[in-house]
ROMI-96749 format. One record per residue (C-alpha): residue number from 1; residue in one letter; x, y, z. Coordinates in nm, 4 decimals, decimal comma, padded with zeros to 6 digits. Layout:
! residues N
atom num: NUM residuo: A px: X py: Y pz: Z
...
This chain:
! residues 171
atom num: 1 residuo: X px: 01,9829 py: -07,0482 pz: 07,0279
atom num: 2 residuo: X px: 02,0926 py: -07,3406 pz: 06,8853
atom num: 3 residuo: X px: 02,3981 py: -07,4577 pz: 06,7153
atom num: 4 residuo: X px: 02,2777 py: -07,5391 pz: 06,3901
atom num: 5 residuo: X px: 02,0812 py: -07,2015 pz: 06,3735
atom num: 6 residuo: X px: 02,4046 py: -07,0432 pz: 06,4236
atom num: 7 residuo: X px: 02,5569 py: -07,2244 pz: 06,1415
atom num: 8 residuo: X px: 02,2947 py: -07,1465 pz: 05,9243
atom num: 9 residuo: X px: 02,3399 py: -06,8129 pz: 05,9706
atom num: 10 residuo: X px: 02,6967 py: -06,7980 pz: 05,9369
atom num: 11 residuo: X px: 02,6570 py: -07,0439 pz: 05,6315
atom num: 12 residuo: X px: 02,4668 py: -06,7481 pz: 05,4567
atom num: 13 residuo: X px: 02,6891 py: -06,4600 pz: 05,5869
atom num: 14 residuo: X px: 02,5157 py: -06,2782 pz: 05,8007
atom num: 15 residuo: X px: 02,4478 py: -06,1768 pz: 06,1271
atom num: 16 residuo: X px: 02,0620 py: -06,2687 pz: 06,2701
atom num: 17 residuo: X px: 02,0596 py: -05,9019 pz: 06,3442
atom num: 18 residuo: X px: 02,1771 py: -05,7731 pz: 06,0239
atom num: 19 residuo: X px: 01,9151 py: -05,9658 pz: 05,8414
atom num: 20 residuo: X px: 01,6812 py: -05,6728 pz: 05,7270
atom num: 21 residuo: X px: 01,6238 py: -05,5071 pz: 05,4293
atom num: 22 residuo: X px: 01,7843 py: -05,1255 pz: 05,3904
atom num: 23 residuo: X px: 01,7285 py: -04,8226 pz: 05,1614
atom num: 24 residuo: X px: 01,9879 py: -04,6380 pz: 04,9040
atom num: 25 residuo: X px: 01,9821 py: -04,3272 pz: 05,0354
atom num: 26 residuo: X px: 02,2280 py: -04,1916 pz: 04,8092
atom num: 27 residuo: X px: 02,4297 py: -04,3213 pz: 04,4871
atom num: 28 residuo: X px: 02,7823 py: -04,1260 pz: 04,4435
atom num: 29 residuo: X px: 03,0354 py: -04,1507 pz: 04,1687
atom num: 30 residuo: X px: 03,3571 py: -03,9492 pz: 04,1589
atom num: 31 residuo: X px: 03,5092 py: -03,8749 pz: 03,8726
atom num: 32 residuo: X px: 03,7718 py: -03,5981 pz: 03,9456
atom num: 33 residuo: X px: 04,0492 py: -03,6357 pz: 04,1393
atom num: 34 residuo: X px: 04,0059 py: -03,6752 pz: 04,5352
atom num: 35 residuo: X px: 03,7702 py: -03,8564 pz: 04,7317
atom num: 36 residuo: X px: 03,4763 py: -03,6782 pz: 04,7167
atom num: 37 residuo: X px: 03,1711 py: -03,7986 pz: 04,5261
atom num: 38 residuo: X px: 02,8959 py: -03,6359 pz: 04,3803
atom num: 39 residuo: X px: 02,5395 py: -03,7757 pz: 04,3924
atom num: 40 residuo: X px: 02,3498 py: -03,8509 pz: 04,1035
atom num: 41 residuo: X px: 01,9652 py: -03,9519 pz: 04,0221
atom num: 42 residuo: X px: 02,0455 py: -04,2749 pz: 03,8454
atom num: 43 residuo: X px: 02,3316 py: -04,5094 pz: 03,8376
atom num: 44 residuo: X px: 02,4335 py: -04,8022 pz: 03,6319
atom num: 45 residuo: X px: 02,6422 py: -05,0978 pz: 03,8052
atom num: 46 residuo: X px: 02,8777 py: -05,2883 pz: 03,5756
atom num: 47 residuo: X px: 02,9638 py: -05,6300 pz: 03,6443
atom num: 48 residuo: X px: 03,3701 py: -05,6285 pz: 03,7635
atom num: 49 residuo: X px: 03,3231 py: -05,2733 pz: 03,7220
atom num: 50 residuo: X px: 03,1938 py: -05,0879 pz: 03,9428
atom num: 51 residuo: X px: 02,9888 py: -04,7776 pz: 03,9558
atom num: 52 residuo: X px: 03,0028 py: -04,6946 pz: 03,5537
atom num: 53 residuo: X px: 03,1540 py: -04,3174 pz: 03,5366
atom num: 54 residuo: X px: 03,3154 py: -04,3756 pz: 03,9204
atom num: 55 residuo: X px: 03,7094 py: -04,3409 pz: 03,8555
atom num: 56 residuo: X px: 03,7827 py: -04,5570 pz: 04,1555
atom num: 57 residuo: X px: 03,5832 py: -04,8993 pz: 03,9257
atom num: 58 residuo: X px: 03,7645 py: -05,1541 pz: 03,7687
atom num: 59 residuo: X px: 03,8026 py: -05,5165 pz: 03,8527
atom num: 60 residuo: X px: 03,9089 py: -05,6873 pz: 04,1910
atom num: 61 residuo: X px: 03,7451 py: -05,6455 pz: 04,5502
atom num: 62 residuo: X px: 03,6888 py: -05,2786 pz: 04,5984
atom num: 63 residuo: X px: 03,4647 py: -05,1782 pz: 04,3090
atom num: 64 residuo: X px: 03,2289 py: -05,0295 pz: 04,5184
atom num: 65 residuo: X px: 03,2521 py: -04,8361 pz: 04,8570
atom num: 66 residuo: X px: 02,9209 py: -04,8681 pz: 05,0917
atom num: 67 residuo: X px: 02,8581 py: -04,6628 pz: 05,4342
atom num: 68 residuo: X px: 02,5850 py: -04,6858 pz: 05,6334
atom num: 69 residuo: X px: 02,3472 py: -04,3871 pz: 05,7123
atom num: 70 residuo: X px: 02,4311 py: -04,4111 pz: 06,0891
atom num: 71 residuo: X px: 02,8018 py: -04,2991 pz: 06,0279
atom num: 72 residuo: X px: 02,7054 py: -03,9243 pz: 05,8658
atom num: 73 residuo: X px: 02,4535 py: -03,8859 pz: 06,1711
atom num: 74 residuo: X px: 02,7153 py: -03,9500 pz: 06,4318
atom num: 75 residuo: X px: 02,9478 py: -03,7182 pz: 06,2646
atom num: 76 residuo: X px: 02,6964 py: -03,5027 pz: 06,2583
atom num: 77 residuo: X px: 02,6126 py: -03,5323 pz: 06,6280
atom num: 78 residuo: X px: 03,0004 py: -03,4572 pz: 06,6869
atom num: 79 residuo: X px: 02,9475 py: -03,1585 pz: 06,4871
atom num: 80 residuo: X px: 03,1286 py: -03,2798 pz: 06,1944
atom num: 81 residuo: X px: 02,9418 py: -03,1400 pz: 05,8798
atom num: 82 residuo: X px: 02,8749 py: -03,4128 pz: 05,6328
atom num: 83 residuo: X px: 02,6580 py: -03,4894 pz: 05,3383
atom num: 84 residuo: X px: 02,6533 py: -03,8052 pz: 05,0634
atom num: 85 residuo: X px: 02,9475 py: -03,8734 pz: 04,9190
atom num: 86 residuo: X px: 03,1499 py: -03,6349 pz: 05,1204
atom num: 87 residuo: X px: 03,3700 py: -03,9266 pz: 05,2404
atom num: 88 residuo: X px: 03,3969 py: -04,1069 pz: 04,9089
atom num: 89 residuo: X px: 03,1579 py: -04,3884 pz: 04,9337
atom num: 90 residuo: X px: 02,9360 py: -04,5016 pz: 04,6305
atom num: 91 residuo: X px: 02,6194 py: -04,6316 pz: 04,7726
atom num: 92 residuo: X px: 02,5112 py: -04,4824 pz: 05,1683
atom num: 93 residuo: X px: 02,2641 py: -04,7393 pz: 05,3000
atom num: 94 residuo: X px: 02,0002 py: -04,7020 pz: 05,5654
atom num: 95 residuo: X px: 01,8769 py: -04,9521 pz: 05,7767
atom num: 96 residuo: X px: 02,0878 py: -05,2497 pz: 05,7066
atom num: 97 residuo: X px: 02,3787 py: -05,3502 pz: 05,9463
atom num: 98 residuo: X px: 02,6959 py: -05,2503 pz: 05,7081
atom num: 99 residuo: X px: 02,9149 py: -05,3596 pz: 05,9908
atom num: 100 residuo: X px: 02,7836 py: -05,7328 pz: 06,0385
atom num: 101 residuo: X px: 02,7582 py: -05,8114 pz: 05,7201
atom num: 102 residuo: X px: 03,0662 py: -06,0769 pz: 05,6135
atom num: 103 residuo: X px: 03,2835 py: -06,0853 pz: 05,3131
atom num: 104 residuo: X px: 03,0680 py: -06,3077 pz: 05,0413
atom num: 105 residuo: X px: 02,7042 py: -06,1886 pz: 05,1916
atom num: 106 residuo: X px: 02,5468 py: -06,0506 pz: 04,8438
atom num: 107 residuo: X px: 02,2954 py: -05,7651 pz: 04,8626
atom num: 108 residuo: X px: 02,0057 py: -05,7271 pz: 04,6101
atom num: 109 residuo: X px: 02,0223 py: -05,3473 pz: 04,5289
atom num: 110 residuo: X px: 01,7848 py: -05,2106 pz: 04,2730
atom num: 111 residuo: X px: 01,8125 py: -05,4318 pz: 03,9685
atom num: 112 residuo: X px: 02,1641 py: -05,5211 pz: 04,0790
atom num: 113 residuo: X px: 02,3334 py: -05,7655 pz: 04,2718
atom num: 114 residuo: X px: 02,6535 py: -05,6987 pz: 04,4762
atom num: 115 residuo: X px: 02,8614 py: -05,8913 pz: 04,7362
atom num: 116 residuo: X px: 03,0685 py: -05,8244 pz: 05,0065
atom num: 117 residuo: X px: 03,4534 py: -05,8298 pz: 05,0224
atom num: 118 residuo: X px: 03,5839 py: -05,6864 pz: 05,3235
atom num: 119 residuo: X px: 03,5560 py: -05,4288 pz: 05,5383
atom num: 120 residuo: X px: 03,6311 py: -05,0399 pz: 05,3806
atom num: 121 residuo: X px: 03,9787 py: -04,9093 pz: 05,4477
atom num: 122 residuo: X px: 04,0234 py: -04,5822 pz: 05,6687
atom num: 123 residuo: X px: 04,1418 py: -04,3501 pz: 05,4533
atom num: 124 residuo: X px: 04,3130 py: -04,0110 pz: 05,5745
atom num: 125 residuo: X px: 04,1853 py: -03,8367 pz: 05,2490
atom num: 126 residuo: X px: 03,8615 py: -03,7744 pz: 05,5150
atom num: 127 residuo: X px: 04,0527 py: -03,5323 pz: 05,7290
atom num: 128 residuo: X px: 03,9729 py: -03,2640 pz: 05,4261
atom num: 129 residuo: X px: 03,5852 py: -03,2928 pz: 05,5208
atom num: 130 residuo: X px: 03,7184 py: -03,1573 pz: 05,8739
atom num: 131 residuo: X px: 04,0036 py: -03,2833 pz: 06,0982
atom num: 132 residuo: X px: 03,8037 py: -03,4667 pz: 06,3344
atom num: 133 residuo: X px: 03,6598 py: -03,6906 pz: 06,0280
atom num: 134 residuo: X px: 03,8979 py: -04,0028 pz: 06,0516
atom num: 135 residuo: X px: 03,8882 py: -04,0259 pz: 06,4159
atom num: 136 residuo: X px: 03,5448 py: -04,0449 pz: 06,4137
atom num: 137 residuo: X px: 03,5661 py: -04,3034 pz: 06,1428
atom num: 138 residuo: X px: 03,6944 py: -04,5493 pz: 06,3539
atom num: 139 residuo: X px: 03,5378 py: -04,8698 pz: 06,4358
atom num: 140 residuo: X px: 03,2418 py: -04,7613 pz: 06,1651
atom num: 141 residuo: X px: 03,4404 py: -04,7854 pz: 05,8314
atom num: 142 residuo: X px: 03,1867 py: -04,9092 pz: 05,5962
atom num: 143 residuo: X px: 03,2456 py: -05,2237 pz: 05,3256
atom num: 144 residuo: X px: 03,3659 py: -05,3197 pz: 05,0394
atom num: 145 residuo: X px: 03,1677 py: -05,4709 pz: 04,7483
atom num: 146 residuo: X px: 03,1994 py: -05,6168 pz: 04,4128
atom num: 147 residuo: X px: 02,9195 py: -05,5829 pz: 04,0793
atom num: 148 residuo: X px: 02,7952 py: -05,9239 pz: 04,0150
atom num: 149 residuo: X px: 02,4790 py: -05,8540 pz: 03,8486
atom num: 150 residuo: X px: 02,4951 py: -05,5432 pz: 03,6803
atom num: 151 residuo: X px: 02,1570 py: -05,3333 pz: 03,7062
atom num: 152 residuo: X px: 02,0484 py: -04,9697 pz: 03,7529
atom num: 153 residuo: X px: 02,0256 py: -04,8149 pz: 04,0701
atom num: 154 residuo: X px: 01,9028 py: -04,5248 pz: 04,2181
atom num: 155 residuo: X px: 01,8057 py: -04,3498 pz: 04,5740
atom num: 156 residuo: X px: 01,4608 py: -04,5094 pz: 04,6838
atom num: 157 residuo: X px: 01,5887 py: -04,8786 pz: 04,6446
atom num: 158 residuo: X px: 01,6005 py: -05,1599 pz: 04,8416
atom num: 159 residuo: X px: 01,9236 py: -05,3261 pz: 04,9620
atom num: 160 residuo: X px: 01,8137 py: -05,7095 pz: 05,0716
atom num: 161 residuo: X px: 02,0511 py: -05,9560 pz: 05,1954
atom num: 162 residuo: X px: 01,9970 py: -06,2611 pz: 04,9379
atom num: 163 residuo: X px: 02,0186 py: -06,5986 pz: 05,0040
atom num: 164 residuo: X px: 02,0527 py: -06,8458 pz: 04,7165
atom num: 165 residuo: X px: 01,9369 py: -06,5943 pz: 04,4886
atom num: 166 residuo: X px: 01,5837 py: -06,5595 pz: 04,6925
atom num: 167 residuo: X px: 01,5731 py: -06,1878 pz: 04,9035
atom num: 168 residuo: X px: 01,5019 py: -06,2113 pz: 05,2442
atom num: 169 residuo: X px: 01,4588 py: -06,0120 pz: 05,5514
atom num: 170 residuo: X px: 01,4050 py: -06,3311 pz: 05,8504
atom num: 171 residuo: X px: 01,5692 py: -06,6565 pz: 05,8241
């Protein structure tokens, strides 16, 4: 592979392998206390918001919580029962790379767009799913993201890297 195709790649934030497009599987909001979410049919995402009726919005880096599918079926496999929004994310993804994606790569998700910011922090509020629930967490935390073009959402969607506004699943 050659250096400048490496560069390219890193110049659009992401990974050659994470360059494929996903589906919502699941949109959550929480709006009691605690860090389970309940899905919902529809959601709106408000620019340097968040998820609108998700008590966790507002503006900075961490508007939005994202976890790949992957995650829930490993827990599962451990025979650690989990459904959406059990462990407090907004959108669960399938078939995207969560974990390669870099802070700054934006996603296309419904009508919306939303970018990166970091990597989701482990949060012990999972050991009330079960116990074993943060320790299986580990190395698989999820991301981060923040609303930049507000749009509905809803399960069925697809979640496409973009690159200078164009979606794309090869580069």
């Amino acid at each position: 592979m050659s250096t400048r195709a490496t560069d390219e790649r890193a110049a659009f934030g992401v990974e050659r392998a994470a360059i494929t497009t996903g589906c919502l599987v699941s949109v959550a909001v929480g709006d009691e206390p605690g860090l389970k979410k309940r899905p919902v049919r529809v959601g709106r995402l408000v620019m340097d918001h968040g998820l609108e009726g998700d008590r966790h919005g507002g503006r900075g880096p961490r508007q939005l919580s994202l976890l790949d599918t992957a995650v829930l079926e490993a827990m599962c496999a451990e025979g650690i029962a989990v459904d959406s929004g059990d462990l407090g994310e907004n959108l669960l993804i399938a078939g995207l790379a969560l974990d390669r994606l870099v802070p700054g790569t934006r996603l296309r998700v419904g009508a919306a767009i939303v970018e990166i910011t970091g990597a989701r922090p482990l949060c012990g509020g999972v050991r009330a799913v079960d116990p074993r629930a943060l320790k299986a967490m580990i190395g698989r935390p999820g991301q981060m993201a923040r609303v930049v073009v507000a749009g509905e959402i809803r399960p069925g969607d697809a979640v496409e890297p973009i690159v200078e506004g164009v979606a794309t699943d090869r580069l």
